[in-house]
C-alpha positions as CSV (number, residue, x, y, z in Angstrom):
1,X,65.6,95.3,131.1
2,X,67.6,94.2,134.4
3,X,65.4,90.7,134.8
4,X,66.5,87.0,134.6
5,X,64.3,86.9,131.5
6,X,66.6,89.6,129.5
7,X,69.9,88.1,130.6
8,X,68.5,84.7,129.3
9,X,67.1,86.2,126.0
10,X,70.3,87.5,125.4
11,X,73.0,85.6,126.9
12,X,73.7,84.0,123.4
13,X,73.7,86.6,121.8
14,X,76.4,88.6,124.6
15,X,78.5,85.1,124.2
16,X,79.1,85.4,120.6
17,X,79.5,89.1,120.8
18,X,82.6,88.7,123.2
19,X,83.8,85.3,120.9
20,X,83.9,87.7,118.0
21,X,85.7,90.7,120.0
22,X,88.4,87.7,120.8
23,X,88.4,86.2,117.5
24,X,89.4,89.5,116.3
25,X,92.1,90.6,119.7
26,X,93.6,87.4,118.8
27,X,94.1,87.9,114.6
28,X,95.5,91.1,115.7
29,X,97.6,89.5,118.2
30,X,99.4,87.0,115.6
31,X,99.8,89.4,113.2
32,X,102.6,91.6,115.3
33,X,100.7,94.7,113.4
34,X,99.5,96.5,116.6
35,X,99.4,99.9,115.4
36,X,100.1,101.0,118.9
37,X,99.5,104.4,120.0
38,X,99.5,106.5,123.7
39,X,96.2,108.1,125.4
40,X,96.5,111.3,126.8
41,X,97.1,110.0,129.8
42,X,100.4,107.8,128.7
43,X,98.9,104.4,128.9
44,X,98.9,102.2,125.4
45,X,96.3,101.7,123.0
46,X,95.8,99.2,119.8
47,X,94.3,98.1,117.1
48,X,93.2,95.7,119.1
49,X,91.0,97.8,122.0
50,X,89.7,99.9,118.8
51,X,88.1,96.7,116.9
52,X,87.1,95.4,119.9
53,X,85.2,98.0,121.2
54,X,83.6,98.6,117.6
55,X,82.3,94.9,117.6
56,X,80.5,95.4,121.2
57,X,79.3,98.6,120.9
58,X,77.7,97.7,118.2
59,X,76.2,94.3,119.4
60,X,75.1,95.9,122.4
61,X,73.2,99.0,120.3
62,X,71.3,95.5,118.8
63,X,70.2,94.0,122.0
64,X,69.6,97.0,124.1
65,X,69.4,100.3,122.0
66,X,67.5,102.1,125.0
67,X,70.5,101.1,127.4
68,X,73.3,103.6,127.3
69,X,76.6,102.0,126.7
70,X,79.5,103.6,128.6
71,X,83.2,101.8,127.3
72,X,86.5,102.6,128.4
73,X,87.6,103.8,124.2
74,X,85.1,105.9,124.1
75,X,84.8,107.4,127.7
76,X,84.4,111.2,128.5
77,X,84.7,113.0,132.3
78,X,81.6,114.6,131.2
79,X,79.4,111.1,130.7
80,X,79.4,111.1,134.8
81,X,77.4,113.6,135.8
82,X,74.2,112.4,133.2
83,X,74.8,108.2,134.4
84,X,71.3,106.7,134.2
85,X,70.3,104.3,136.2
86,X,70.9,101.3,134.2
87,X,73.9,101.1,131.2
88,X,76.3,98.8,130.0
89,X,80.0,99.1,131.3
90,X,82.4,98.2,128.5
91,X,86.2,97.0,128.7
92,X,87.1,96.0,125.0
93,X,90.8,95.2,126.1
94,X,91.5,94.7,129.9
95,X,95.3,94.4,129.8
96,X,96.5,96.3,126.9
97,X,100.2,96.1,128.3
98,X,100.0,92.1,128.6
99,X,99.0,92.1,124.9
100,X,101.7,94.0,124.0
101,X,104.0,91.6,125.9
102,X,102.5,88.5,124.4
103,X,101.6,86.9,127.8
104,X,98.0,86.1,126.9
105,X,97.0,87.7,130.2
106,X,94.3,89.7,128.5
107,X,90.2,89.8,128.5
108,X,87.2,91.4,127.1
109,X,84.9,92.7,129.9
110,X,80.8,93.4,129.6
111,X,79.3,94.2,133.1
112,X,75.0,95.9,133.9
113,X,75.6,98.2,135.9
114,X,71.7,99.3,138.0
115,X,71.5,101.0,140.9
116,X,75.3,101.3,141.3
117,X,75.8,97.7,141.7
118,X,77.3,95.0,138.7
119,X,74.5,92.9,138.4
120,X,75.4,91.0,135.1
121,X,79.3,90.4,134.0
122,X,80.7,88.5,131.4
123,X,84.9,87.7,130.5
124,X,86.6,86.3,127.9
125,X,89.7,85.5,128.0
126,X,90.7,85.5,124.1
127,X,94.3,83.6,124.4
128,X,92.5,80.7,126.0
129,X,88.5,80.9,124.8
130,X,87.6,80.7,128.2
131,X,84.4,82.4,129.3
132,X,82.9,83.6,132.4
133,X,79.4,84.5,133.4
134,X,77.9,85.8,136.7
135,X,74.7,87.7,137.4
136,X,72.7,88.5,140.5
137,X,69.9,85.9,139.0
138,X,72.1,82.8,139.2
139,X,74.0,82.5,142.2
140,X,76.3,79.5,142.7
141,X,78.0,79.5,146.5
142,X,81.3,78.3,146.4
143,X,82.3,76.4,149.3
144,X,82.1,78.7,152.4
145,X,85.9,77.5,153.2
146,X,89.2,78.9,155.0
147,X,92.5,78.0,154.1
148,X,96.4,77.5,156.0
149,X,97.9,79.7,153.3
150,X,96.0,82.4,151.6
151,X,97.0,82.6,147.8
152,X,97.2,86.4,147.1
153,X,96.6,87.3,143.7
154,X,98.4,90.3,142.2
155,X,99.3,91.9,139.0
156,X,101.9,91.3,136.7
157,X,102.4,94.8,135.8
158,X,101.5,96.9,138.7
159,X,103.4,96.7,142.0
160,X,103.6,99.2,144.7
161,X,104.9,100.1,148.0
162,X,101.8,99.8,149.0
163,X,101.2,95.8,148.0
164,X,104.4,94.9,149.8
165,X,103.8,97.1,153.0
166,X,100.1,94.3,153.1
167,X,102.3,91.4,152.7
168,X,104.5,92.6,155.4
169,X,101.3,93.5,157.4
170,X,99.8,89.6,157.1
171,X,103.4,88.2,157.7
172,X,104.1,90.0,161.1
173,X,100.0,88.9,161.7
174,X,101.7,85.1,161.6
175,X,99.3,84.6,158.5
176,X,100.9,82.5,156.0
177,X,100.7,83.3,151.8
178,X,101.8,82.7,148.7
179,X,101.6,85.3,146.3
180,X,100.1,84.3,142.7
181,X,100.3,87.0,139.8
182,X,98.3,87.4,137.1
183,X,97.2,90.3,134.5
184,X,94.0,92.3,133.9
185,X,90.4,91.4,135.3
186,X,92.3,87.8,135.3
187,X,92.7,87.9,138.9
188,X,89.3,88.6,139.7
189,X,88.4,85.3,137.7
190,X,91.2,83.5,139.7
191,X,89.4,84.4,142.8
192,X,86.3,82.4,141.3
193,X,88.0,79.6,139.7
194,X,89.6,78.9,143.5
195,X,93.3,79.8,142.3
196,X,93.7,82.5,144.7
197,X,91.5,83.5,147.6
198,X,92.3,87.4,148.1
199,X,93.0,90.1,145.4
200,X,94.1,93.7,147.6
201,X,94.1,96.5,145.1
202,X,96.0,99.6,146.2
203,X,97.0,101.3,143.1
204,X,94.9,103.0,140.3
205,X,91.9,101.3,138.3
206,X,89.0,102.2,136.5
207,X,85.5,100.7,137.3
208,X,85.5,99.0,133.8
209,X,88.3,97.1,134.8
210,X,86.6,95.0,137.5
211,X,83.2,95.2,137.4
212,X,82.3,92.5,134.5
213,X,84.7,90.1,137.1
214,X,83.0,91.6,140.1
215,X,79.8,90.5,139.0
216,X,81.7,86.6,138.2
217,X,82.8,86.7,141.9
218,X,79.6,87.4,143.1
219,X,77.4,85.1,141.4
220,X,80.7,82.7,143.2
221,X,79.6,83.7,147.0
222,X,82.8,86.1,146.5
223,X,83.3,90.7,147.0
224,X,85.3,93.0,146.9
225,X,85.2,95.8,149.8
226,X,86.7,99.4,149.8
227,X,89.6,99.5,152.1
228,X,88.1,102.6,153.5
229,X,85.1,101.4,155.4
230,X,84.8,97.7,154.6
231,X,81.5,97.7,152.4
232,X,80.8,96.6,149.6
233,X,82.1,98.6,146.1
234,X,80.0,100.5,144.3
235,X,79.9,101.8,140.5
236,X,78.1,105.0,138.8
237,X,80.1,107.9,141.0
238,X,79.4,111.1,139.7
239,X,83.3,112.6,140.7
240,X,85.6,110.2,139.3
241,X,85.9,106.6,137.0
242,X,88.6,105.8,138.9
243,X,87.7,102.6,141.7
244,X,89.3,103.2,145.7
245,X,91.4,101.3,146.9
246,X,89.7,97.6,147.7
247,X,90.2,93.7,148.5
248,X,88.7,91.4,146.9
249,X,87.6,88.0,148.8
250,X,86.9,84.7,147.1
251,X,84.6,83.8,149.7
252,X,82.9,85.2,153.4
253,X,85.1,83.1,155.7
254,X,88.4,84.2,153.8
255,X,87.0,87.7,154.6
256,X,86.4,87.1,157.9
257,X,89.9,85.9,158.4
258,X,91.2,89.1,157.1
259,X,88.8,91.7,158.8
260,X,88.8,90.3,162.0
261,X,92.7,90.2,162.6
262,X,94.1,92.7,159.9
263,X,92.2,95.6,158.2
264,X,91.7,97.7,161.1
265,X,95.2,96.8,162.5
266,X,96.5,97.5,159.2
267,X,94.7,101.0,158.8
268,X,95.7,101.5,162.1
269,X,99.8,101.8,161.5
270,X,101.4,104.0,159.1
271,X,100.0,102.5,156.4
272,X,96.6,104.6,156.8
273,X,98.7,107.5,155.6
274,X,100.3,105.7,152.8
275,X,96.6,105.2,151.7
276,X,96.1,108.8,151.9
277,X,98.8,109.7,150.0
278,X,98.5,107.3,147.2
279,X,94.8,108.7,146.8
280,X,96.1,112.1,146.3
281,X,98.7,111.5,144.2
282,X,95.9,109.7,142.3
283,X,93.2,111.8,142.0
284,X,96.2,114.6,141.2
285,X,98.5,113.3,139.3
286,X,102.0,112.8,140.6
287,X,103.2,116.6,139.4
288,X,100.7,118.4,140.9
289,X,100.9,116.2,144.0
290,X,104.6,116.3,144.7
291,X,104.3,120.2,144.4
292,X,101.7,120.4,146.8
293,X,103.3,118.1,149.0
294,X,106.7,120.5,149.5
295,X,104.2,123.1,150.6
296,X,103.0,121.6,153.2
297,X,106.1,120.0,154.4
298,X,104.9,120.1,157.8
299,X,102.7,116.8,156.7
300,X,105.3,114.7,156.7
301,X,107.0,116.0,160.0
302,X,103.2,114.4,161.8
303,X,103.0,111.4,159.0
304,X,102.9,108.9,161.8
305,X,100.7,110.1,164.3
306,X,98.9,113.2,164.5
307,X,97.2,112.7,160.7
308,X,96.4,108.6,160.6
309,X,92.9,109.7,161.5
310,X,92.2,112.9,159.1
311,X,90.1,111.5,156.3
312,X,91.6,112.2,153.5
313,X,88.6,115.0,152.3
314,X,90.2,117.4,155.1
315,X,93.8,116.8,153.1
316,X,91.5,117.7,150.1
317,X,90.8,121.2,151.3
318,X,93.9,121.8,153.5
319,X,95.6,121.4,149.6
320,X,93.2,123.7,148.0
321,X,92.9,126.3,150.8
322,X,96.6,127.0,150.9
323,X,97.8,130.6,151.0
324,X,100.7,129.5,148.9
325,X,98.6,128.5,146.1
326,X,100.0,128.6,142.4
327,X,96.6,129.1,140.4
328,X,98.8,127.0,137.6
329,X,98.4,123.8,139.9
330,X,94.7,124.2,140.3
331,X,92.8,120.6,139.4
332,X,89.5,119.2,139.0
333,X,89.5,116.6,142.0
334,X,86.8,114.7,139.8
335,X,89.8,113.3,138.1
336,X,93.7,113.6,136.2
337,X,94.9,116.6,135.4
């Protein structure tokens, strides 16, 4: 079920299955009846991801009942550790908080995941009717081309210390950018459309949110790379949903330009600990973290030099190997507390 012939037998089908989900985001979306609501873990949710995610669940159960269907509405920690192979990764709503704010910045997301890769993605874009498609099977390389001024992409909604320390980086690297912002797996899109050329991501996501688009910039002669160890992202990890930290290129000479002069530079400064830090505090949850953090003040005292090289799986145990150990701030590192 992961051949050219399936995706063609059912493209049509996936089309009108994420035309309906957006038909029905979008009544929603006019009606100003959201009937919003907070997840446990404080971000929004709506009418909107609710009926979306009924529609494809059930259009996927239809074309592939043998495929196991794993969708950001529905999700459970314990779904990781019994991943097949082969299943459908499902974002009904990608950018909840722009359709809250009425910017239109919004999508419905459909990736295949096989063999920890996003082989098959499609986006709508339900404000606009716009569709993407990519898939391992129908590759189109974009021209392999470099620009004067990168276009940075970035979200609307999520900004860190982080995304500004990068700029800074590139700017005292004498590489000119312009920074264009955008919401949900949007940016990724923008990357393939040729409105931006690099999307860095240093802040949380899940692997729904990207890997529909991931499979877009592919099929576009674009990747996205962990920040880590420059290869490729992966999906299907058994400890947590949540994606590392990554860049996203538009196409191989853009990512060229940026390896060669910056990455390892950038890892390099005080930034490598920043990395490690806002992994923790991500994997723990800020309260947890912070606490930890005061009890091994001495951290910060070495911040800039004597830890830049300790992977972060030694700050891992060095946290839960303390002495000074409340059994109250225990945590699963497989995800939030």
């Amino acid at each position: 079920m992961t051949s050219k012939t399936f995706f063609d037998d059912h493209l049509n089908g996936l089309q009108e299955c994420v035309k309906l989900a957006s038909d029905e985001i979008m009544e929603i979306y006019c009606s100003e009846n959201y009937g919003q609501e907070e997840k446990s873990d404080g971000s929004p949710l709506t009418l909107a991801d609710k009926r979306s995610n009924e529609i494809i669940l059930s259009a996927l159960k239809k074309i592939s009942k043998d495929i196991s269907i794993i969708s950001e509405e529905t999700f459970n920690e314990s779904l990781l550790k019994s991943l097949k192979k082969t299943y459908w990764l499902v974002d009904p709503l990608d950018g909840t908080k722009e359709f809250i704010n009425k910017t239109g910045e919004f999508t419905v997301n459909i990736a295949m995941i096989n063999n920890k890769r996003a082989i098959f993605g499609i986006v709508a874009a339900p404000a606009t009717g716009k569709i993407w498609i990519g898939s391992i099977f129908n590759r189109t390389e974009s021209e392999n081309d470099c620009v004067k001024k990168l276009r940075i992409v970035m979200s609307k909604s999520h900004k860190s210390d982080l995304d500004r320390d990068f700029l800074m980086h590139l700017k005292s690297n004498n590489i000119a950018y312009e920074t264009v912002e955008k919401g949900s797996s949007l940016k990724l899109c923008s990357l393939a459309d040729n409105e931006a050329d690099i999307y860095p991501r240093f802040g949380p996501t899940s692997e729904w949110d990207i890997a529909a688009a991931h499979a877009v910039l592919s099929s576009m002669g674009g990747c996205i790379i962990r920040v880590k160890d420059n290869e490729e992202l992966g999906y299907a990890k058994k400890e947590s949903i949540l994606n590392p930290h990554f860049i996203a290129f538009r196409n191989n000479s853009i990512k060229k330009l940026i390896n060669n002069q910056n990455i390892e530079n950038f890892k390099s400064n005080s930034f490598e600990w920043r990395l490690v830090q806002a992994d923790m505090r991500d994997k723990l949850g800020s309260e947890v973290y912070e606490s930890w953090l005061k009890k091994i003040s001495f951290i910060e005292e070495f911040n800039n030099y004597i830890l830049l090289s300790v992977p972060t799986r030694f700050i891992s145990c060095l946290l839960y190997t303390s002495d000074a150990a409340d059994e109250e701030d225990s945590v699963d590192l497989g995800g939030r507390r």
